[in-house]
C-alpha positions in Angstrom: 86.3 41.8 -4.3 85.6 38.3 -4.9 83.4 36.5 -7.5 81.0 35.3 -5.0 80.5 38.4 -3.8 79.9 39.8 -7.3 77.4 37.6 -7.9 75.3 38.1 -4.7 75.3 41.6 -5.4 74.2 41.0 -9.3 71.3 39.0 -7.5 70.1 41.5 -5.5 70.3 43.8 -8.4 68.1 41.5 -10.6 65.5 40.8 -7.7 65.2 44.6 -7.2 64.3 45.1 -11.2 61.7 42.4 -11.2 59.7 43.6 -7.9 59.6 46.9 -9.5 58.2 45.2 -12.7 55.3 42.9 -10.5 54.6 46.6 -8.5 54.1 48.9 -12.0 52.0 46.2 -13.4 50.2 45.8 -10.5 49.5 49.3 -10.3 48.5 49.5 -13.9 46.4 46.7 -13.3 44.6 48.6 -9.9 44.7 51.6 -12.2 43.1 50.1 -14.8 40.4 48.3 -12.7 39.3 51.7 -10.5 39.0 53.2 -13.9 36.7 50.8 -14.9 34.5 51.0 -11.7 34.3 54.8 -11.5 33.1 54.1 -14.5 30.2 51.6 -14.1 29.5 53.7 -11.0 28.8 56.5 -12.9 26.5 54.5 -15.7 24.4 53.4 -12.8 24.2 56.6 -10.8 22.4 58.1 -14.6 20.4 54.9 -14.3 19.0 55.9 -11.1 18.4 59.2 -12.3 16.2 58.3 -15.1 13.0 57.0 -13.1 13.0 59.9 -11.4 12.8 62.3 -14.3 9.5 60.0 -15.2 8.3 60.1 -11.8 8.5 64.0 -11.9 6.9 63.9 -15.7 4.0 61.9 -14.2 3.0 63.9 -11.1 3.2 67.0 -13.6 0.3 65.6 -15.5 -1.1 64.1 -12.3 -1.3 67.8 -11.2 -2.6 69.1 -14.3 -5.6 66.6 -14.3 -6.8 67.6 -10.9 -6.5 71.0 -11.7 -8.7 70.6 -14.4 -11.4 68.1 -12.8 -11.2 71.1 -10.4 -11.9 73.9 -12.9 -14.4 71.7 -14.5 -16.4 70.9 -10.6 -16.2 74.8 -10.1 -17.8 75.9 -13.4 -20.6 72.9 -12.8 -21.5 74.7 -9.1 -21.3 78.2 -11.0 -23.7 77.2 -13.0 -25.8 75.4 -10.3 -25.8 78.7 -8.5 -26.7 80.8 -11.0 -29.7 78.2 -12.1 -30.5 78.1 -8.4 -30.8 82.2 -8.5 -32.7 82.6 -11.4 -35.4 79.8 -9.8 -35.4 81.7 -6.9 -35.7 84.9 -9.2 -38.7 83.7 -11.2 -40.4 82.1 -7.9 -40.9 85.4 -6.0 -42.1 86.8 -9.1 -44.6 84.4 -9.5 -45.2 85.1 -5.8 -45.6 88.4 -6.0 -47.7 88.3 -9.0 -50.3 85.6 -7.3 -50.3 88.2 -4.4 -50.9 90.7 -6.9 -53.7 89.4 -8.1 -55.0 88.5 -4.8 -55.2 91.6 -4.3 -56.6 92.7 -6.6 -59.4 89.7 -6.8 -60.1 91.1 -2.8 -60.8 94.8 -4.2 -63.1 93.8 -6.7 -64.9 91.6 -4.3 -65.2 94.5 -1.7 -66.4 96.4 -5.0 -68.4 94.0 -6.3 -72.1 93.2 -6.4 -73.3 89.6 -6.6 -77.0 88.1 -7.2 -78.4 87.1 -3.1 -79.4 83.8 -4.2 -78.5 81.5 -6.6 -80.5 78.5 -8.7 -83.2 80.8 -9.2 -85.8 81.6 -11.2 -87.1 84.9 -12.0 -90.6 85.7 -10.1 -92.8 88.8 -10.4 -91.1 91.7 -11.3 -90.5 95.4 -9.4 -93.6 98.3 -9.9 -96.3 95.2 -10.8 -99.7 96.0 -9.2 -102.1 93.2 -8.2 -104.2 92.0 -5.4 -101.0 90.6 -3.6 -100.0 94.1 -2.7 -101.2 97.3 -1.4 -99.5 99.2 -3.7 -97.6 98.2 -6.6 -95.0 95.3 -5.9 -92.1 97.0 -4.8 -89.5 94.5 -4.9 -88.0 91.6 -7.5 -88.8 87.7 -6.4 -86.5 85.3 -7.0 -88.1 81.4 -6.9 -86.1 79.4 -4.7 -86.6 76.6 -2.7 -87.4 77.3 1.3 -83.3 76.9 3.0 -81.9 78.2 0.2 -79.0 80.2 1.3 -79.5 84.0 1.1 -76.8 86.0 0.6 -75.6 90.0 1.2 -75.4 91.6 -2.3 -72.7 93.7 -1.5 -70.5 94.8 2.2 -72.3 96.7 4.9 -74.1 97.2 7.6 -77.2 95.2 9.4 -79.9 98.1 10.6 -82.7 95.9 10.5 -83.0 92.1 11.3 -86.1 90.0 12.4 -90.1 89.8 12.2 -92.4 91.8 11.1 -90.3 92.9 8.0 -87.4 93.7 10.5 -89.9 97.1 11.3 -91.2 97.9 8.2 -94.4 95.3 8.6 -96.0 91.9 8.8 -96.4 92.2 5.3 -92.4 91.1 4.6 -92.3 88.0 7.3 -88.9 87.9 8.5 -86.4 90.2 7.1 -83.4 92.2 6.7 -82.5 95.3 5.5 -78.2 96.1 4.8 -77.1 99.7 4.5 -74.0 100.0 2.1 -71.3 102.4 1.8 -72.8 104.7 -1.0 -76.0 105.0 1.2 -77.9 102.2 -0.5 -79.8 100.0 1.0 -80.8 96.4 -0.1 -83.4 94.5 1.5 -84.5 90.5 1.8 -87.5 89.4 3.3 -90.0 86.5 3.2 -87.2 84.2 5.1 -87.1 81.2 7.1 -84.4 81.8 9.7 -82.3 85.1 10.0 -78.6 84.4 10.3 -77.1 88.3 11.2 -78.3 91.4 13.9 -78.3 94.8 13.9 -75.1 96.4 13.9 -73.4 93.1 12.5 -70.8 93.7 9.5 -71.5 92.1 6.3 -69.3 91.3 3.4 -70.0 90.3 -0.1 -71.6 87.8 -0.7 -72.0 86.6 3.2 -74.5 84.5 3.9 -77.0 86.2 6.1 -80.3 84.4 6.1 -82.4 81.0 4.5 -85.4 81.5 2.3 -88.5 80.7 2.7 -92.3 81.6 2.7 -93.2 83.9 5.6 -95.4 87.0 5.7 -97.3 87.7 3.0 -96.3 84.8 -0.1 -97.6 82.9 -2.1 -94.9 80.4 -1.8 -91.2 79.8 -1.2 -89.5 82.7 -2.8 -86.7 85.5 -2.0 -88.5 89.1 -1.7 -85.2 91.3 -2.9 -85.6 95.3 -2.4 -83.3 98.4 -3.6 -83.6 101.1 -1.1 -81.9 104.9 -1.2 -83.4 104.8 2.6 -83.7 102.0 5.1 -87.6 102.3 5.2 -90.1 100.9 2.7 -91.2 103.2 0.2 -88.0 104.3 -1.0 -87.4 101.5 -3.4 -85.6 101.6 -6.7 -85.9 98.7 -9.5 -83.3 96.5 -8.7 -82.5 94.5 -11.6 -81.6 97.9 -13.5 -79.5 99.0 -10.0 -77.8 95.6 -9.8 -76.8 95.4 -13.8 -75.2 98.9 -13.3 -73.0 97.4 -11.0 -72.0 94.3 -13.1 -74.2 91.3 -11.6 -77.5 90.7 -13.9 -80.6 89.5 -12.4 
């Protein structure tokens, strides 16, 4: 072998060594660098991650706050309800207790027994005797103006109505006899205008004629009668009758 030839082949040798040498640090270098990335890749991936941890953390308490406001509107209408309830609760007792006594202010009107005119002034009195009468005065007056408003002392029936005492004379002008549901009988005569018939039903208190002066008066007065029979003669003191029964005269 020659020396050229030796020394072309040491050449090659050489050049082979030093590519190796450029290729392993290369690789160390590529090494190196994807180390180095994989790295930083990783560091921003738990970067990422960390808003959404927060985000999670907020919508936690989000959810919690509406739950409560919730909670909190619900107990508020609870309440409301049960307010609303007991209003309604306490209105129909007050209802019932207004119809209650309703009820019971119509029953002691249907019981009751009221004065037949009012404003006036007490006249001559039941059992007097005197020239004004054939026998002894068998009513109460009461001094009213002529057009006062007479009025039915207590709920019945009209059986007599009109002149000539309604029947039972001249004597009485127009007037009206009321029979009553214990078989009493109360009488009102001397008026000016009769406001009911026979047969009509009265309640208490009902306005069923106007005062006035006719018949046999000496003036504008209300000629009042307790009877235990529709028919004069039968009469009974009527202030005593009418105190009995919780209305003074």
């Amino acid at each position: 072998m020659s020396k050229h030839t030796t020394f072309r082949n040491s050449s090659k040798t050489l050049l082979r060594a030093r590519t190796a040498v450029v290729v392993a640090v290369g690789l160390g270098a590529s090494v190196a660098l994807g180390t180095g990335a994989a790295l930083a890749a990783d560091t921003t991936s738990a970067q990422a991650q960390l808003p959404a941890f927060a985000s999670v953390a907020a919508l936690d308490d989000a959810l919690n706050a509406q739950a409560e406001t919730q909670l909190k509107v619900a107990a508020k209408e609870k309440a409301k309800a049960q307010q609303d309830a007991a209003k309604r609760a306490a209105d129909a007792r007050k209802k019932a207790e207004a119809s209650r006594k309703q009820a019971e202010a119509a029953r002691k009107s249907i019981d009751a027994w009221v004065a037949p005119v009012a404003g006036y002034q007490v006249g001559q009195p039941f059992g007097k005797a005197g020239s004004m009468w054939a026998n002894k005065h068998s009513g109460q007056d009461l001094v009213v103006g002529t057009g006062t408003s007479v009025m039915a002392v207590h709920g019945g029936t009209v059986v007599k109505a009109g002149p000539n005492g309604g029947g039972d004379g001249p004597a009485y002008g127009n007037a009206i006899v009321i029979k009553h549901d214990n078989n009493t009988y109360s009488q009102y005569a001397h008026l000016s205008q009769v406001k009911v018939s026979v047969g009509q039903t009265v309640t208490t208190g009902q306005q069923i004629g106007l005062s006035g002066s006719t018949g046999n008066s000496s003036g504008p007065h209300l000629h009042f009668e307790i009877r235990t029979t529709p028919n004069y003669g039968t009469a009974v003191e009527p202030v005593a009758f009418l105190k009995a029964h919780g209305e003074n005269l």
